[in-house]
mmCIF entry with sequence, helices, sheets and N, C-alpha, C, O atoms, coordinates in Angstrom:
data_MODEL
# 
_entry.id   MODEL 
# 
_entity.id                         1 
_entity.type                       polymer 
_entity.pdbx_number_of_molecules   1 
# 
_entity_poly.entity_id                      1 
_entity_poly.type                           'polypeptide(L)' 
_entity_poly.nstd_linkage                   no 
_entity_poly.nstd_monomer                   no 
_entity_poly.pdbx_seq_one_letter_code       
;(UNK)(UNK)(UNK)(UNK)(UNK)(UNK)(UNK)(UNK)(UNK)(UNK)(UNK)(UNK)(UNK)(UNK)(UNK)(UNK)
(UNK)(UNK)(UNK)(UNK)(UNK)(UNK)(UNK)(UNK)(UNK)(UNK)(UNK)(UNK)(UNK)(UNK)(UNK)(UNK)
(UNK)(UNK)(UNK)(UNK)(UNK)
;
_entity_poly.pdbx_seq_one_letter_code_can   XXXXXXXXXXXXXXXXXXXXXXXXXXXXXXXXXXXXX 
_entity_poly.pdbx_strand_id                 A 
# 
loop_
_entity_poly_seq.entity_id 
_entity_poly_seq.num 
_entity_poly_seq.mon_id 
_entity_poly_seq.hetero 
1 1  UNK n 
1 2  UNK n 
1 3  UNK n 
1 4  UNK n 
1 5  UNK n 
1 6  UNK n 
1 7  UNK n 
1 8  UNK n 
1 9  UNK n 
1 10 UNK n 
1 11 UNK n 
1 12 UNK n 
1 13 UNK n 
1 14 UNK n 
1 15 UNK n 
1 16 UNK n 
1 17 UNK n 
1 18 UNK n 
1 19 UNK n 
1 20 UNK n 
1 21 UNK n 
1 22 UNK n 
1 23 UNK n 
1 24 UNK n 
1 25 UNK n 
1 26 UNK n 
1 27 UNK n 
1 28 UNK n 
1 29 UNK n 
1 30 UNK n 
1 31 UNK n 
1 32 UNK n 
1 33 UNK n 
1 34 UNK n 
1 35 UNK n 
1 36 UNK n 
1 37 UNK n 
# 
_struct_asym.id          A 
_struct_asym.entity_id   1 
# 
loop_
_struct_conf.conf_type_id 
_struct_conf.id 
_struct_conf.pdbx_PDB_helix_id 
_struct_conf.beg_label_comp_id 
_struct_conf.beg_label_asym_id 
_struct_conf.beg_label_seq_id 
_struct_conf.pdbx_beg_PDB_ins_code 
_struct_conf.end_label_comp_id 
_struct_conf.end_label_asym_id 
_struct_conf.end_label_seq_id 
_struct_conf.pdbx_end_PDB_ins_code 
_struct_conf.beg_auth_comp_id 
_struct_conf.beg_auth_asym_id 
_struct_conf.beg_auth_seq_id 
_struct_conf.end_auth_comp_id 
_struct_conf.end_auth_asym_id 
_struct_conf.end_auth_seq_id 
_struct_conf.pdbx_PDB_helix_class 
_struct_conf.details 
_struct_conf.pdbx_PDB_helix_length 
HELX_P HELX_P1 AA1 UNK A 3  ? UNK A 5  ? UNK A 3  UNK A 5  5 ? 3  
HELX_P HELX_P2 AA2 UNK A 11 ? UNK A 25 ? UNK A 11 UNK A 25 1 ? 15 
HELX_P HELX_P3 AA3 UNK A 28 ? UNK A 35 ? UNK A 28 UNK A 35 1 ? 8  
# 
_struct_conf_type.id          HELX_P 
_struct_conf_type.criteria    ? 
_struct_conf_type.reference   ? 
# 
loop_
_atom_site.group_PDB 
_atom_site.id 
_atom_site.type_symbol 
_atom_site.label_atom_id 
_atom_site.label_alt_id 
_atom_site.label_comp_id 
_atom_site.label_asym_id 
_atom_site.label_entity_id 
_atom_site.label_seq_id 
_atom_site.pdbx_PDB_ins_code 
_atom_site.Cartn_x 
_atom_site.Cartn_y 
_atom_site.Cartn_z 
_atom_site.occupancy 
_atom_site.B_iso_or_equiv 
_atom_site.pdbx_formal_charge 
_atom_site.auth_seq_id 
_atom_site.auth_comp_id 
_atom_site.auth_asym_id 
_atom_site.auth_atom_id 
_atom_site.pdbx_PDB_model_num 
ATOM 1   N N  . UNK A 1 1  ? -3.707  48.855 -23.558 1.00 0.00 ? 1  UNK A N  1 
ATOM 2   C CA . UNK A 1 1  ? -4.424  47.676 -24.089 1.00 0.00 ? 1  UNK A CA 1 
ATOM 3   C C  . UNK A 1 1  ? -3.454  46.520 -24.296 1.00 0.00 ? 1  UNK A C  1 
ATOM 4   O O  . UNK A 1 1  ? -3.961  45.421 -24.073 1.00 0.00 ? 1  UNK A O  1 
ATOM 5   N N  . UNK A 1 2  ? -2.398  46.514 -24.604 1.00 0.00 ? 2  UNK A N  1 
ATOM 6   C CA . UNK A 1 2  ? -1.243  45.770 -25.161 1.00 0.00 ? 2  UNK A CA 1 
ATOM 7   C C  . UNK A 1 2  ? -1.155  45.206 -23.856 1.00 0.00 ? 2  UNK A C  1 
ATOM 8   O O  . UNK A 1 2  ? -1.951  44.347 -23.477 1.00 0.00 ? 2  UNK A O  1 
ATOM 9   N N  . UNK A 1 3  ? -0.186  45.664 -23.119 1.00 0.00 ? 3  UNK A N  1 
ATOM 10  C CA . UNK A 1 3  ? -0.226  45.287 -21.545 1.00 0.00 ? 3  UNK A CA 1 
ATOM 11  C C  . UNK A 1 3  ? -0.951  44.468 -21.057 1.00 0.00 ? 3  UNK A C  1 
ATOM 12  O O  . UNK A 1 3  ? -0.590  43.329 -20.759 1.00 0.00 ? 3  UNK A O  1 
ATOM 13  N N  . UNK A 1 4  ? -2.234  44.988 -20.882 1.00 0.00 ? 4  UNK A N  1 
ATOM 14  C CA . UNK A 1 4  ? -3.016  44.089 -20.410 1.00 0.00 ? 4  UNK A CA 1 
ATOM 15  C C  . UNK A 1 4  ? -3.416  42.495 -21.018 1.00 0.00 ? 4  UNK A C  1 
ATOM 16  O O  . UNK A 1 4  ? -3.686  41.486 -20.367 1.00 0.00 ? 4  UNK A O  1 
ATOM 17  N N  . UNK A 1 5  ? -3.342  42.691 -22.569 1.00 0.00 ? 5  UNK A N  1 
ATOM 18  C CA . UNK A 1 5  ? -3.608  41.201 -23.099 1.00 0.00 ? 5  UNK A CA 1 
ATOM 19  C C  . UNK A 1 5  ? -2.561  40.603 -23.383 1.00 0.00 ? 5  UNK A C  1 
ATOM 20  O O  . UNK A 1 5  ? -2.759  39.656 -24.144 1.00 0.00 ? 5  UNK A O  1 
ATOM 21  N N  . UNK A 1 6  ? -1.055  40.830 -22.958 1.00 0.00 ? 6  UNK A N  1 
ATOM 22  C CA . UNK A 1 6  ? 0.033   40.325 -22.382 1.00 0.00 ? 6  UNK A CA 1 
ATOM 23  C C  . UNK A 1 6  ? -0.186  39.606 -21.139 1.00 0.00 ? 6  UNK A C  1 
ATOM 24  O O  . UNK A 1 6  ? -0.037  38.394 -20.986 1.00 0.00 ? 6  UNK A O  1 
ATOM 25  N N  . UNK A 1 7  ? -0.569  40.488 -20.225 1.00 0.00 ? 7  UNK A N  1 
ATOM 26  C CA . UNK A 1 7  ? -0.921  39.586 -18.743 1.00 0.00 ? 7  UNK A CA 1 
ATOM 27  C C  . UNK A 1 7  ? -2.259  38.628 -18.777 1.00 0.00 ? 7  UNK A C  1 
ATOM 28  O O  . UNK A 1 7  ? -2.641  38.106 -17.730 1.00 0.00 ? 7  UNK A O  1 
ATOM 29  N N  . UNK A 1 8  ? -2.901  38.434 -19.914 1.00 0.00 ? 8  UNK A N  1 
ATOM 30  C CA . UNK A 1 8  ? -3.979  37.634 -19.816 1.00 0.00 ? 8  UNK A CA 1 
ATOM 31  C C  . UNK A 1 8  ? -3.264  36.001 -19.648 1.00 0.00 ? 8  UNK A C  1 
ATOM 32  O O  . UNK A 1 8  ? -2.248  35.596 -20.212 1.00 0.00 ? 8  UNK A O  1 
ATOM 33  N N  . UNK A 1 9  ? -4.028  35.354 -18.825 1.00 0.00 ? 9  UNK A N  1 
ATOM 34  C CA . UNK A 1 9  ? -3.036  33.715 -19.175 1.00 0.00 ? 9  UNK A CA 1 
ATOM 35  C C  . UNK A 1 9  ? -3.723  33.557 -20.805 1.00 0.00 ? 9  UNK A C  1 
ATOM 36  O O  . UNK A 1 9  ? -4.662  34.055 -21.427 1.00 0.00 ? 9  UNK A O  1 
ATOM 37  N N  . UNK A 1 10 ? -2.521  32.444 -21.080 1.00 0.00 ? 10 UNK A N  1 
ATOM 38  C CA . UNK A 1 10 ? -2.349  31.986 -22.413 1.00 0.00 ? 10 UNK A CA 1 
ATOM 39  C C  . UNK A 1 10 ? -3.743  31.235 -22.766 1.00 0.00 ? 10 UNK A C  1 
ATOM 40  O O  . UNK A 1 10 ? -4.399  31.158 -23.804 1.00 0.00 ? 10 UNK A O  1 
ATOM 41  N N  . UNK A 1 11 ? -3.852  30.909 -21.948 1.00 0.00 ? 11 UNK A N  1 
ATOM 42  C CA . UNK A 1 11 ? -5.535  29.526 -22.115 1.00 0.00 ? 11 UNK A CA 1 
ATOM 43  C C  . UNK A 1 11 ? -6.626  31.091 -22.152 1.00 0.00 ? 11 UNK A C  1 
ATOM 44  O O  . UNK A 1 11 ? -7.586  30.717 -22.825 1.00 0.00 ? 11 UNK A O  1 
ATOM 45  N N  . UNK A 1 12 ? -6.791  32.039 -21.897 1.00 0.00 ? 12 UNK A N  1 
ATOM 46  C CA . UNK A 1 12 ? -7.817  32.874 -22.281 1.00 0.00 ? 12 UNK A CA 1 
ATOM 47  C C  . UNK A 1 12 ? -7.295  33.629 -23.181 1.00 0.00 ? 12 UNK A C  1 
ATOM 48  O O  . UNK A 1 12 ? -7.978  34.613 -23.467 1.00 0.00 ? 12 UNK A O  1 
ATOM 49  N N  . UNK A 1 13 ? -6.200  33.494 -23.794 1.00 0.00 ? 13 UNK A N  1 
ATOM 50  C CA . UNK A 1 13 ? -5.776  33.785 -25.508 1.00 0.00 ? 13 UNK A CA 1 
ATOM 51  C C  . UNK A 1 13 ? -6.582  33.188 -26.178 1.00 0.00 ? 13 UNK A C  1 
ATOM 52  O O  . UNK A 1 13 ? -7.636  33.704 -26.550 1.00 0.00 ? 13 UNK A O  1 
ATOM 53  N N  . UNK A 1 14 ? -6.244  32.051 -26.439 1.00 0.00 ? 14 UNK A N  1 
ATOM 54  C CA . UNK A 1 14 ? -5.919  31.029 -27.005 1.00 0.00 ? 14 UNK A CA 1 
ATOM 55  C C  . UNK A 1 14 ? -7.930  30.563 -27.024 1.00 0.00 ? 14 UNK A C  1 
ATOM 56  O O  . UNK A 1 14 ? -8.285  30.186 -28.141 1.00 0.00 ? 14 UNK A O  1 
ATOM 57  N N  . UNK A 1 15 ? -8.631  30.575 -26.367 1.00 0.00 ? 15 UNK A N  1 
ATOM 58  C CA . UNK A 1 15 ? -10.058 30.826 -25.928 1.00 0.00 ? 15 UNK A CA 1 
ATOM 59  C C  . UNK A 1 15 ? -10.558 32.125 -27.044 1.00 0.00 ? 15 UNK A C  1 
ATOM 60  O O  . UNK A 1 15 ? -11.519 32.087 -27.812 1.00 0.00 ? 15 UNK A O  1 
ATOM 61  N N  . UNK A 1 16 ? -9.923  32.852 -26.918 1.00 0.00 ? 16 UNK A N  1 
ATOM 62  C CA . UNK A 1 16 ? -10.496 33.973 -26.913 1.00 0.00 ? 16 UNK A CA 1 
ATOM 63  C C  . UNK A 1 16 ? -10.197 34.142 -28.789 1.00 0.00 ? 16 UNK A C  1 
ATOM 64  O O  . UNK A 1 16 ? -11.020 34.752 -29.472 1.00 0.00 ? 16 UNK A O  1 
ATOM 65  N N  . UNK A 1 17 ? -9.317  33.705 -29.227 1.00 0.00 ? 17 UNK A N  1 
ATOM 66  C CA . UNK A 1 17 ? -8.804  33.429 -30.783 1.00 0.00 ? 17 UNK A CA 1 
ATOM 67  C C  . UNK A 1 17 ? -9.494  32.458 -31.203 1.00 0.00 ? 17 UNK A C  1 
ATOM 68  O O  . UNK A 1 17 ? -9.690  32.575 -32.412 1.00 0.00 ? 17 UNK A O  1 
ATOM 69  N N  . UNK A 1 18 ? -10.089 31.290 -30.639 1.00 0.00 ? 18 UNK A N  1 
ATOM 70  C CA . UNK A 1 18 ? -10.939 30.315 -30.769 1.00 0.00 ? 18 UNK A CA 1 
ATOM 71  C C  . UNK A 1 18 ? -12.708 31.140 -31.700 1.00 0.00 ? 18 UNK A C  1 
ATOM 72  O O  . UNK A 1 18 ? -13.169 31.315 -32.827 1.00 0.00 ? 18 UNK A O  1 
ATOM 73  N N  . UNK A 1 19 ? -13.126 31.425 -29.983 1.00 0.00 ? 19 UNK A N  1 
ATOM 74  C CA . UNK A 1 19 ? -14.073 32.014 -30.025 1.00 0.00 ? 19 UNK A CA 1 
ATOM 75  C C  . UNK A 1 19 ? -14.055 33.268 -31.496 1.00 0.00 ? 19 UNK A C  1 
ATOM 76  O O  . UNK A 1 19 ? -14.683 32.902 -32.489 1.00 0.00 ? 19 UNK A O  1 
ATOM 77  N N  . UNK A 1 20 ? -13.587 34.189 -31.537 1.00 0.00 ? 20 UNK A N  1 
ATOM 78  C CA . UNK A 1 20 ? -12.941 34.996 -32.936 1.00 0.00 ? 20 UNK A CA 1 
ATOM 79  C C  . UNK A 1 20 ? -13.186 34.657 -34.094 1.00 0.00 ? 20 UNK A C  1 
ATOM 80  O O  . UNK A 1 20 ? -13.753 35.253 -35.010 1.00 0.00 ? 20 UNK A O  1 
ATOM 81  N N  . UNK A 1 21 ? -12.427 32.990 -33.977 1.00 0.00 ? 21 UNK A N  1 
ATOM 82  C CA . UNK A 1 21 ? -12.241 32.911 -35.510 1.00 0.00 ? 21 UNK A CA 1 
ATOM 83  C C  . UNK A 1 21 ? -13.680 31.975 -36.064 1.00 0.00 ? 21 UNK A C  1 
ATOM 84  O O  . UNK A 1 21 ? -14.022 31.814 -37.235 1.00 0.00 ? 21 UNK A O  1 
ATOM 85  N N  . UNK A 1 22 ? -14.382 31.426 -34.787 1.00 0.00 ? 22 UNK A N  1 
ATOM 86  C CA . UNK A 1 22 ? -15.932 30.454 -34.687 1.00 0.00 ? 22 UNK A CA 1 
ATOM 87  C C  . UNK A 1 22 ? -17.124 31.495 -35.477 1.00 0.00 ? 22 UNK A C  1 
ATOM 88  O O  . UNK A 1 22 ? -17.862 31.388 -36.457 1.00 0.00 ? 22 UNK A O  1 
ATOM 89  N N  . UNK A 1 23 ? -16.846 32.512 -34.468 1.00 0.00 ? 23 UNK A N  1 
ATOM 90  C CA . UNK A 1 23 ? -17.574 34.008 -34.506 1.00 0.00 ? 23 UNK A CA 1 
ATOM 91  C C  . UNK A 1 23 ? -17.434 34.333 -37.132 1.00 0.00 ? 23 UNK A C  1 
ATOM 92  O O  . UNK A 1 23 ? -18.105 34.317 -38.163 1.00 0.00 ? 23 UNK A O  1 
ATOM 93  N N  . UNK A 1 24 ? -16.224 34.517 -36.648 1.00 0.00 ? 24 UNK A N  1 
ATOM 94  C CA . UNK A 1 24 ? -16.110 34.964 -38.724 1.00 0.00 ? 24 UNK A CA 1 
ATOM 95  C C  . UNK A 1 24 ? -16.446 33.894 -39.336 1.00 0.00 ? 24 UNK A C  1 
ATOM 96  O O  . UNK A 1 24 ? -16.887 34.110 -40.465 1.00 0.00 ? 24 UNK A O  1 
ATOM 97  N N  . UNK A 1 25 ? -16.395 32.547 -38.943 1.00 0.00 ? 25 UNK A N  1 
ATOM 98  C CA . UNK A 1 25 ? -17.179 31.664 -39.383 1.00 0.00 ? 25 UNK A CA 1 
ATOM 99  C C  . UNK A 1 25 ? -18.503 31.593 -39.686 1.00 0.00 ? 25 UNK A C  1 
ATOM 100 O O  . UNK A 1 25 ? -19.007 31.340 -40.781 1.00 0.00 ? 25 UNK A O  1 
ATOM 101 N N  . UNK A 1 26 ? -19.201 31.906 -38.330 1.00 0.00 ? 26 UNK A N  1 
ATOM 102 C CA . UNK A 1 26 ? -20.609 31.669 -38.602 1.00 0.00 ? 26 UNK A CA 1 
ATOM 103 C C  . UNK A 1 26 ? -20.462 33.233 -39.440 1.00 0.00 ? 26 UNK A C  1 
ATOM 104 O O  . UNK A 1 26 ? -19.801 32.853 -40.407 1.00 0.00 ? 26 UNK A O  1 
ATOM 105 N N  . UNK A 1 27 ? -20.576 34.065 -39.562 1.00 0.00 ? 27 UNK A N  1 
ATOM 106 C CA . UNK A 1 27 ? -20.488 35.726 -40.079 1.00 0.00 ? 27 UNK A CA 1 
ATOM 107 C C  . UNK A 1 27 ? -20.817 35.160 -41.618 1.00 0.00 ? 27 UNK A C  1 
ATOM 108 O O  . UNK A 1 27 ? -21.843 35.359 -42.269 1.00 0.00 ? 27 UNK A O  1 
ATOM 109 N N  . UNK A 1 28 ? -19.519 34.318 -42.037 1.00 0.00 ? 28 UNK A N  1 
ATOM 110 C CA . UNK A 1 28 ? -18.970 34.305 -43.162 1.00 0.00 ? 28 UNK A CA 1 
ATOM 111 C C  . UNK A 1 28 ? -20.291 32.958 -44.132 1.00 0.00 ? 28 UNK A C  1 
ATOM 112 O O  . UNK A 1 28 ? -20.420 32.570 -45.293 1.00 0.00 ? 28 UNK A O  1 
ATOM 113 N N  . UNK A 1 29 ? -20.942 32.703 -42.902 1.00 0.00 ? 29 UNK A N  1 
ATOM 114 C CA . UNK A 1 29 ? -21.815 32.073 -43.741 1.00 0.00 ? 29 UNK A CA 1 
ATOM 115 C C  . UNK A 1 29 ? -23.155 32.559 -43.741 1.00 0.00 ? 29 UNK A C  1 
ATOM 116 O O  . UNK A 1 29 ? -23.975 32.239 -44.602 1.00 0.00 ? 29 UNK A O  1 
ATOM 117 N N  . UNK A 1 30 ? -23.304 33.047 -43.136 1.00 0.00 ? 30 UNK A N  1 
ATOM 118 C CA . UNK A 1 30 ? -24.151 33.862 -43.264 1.00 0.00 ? 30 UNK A CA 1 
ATOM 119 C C  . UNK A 1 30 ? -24.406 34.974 -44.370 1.00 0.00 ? 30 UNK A C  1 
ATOM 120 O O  . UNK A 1 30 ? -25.514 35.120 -44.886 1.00 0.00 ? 30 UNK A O  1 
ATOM 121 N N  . UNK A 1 31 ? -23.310 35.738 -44.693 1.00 0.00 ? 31 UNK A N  1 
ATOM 122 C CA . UNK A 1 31 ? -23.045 36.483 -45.830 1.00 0.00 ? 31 UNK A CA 1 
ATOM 123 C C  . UNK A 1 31 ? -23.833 35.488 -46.786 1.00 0.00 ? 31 UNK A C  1 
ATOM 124 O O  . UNK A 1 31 ? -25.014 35.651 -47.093 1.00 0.00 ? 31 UNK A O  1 
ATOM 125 N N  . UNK A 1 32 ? -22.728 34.035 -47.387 1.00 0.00 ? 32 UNK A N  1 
ATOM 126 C CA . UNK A 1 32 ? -23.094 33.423 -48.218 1.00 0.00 ? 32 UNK A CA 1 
ATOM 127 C C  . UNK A 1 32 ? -24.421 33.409 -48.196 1.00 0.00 ? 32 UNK A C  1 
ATOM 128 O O  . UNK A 1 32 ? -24.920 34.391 -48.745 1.00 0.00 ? 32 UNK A O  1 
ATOM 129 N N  . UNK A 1 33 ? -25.371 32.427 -47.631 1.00 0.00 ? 33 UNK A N  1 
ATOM 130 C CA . UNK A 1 33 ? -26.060 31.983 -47.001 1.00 0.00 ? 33 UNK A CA 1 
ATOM 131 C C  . UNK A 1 33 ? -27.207 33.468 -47.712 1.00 0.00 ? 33 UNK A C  1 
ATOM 132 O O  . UNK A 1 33 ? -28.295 33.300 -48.263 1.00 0.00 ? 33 UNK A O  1 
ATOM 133 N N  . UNK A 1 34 ? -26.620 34.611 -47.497 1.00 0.00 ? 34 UNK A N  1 
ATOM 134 C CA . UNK A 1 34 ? -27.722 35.787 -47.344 1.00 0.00 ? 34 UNK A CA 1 
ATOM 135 C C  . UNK A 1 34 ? -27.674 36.074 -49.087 1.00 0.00 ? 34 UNK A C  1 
ATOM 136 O O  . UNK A 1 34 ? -28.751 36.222 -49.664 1.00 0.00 ? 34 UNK A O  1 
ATOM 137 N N  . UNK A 1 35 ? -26.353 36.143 -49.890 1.00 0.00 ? 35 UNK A N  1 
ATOM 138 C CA . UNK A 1 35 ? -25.917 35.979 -51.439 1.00 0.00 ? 35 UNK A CA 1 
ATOM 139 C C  . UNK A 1 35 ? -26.935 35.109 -52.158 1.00 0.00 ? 35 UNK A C  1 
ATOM 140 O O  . UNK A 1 35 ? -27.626 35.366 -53.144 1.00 0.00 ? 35 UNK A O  1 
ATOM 141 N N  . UNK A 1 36 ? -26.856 34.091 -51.465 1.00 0.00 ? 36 UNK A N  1 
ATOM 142 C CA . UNK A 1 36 ? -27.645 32.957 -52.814 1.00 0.00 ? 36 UNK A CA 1 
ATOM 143 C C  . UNK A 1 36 ? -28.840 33.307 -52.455 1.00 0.00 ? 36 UNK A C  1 
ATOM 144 O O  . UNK A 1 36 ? -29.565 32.487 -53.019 1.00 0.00 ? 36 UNK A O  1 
ATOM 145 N N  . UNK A 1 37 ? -29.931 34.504 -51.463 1.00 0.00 ? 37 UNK A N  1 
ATOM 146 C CA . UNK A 1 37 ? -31.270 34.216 -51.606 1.00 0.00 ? 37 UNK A CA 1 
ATOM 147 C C  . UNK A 1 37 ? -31.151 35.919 -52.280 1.00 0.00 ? 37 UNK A C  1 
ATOM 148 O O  . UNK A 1 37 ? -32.157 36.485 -52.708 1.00 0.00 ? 37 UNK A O  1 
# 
């Protein structure tokens, strides 16, 4: 697994950590979002 997301190019890192951290975002409001009702 390591290997392989070594050979990924940097721009589909970097995409892909994007996407990740968008993703726990919406998650994370949602939680809230689900708390206050």
């Amino acid at each position: 697994m390591k290997t392989t997301m070594i050979n990924f190019p940097s721009k589909f890192k970097s995409f892909s950590f994007i996407a990740v951290a968008e993703h726990l975002k919406y998650l994370h409001g949602v939680l809230i979002s689900g708390a206050k009702k």
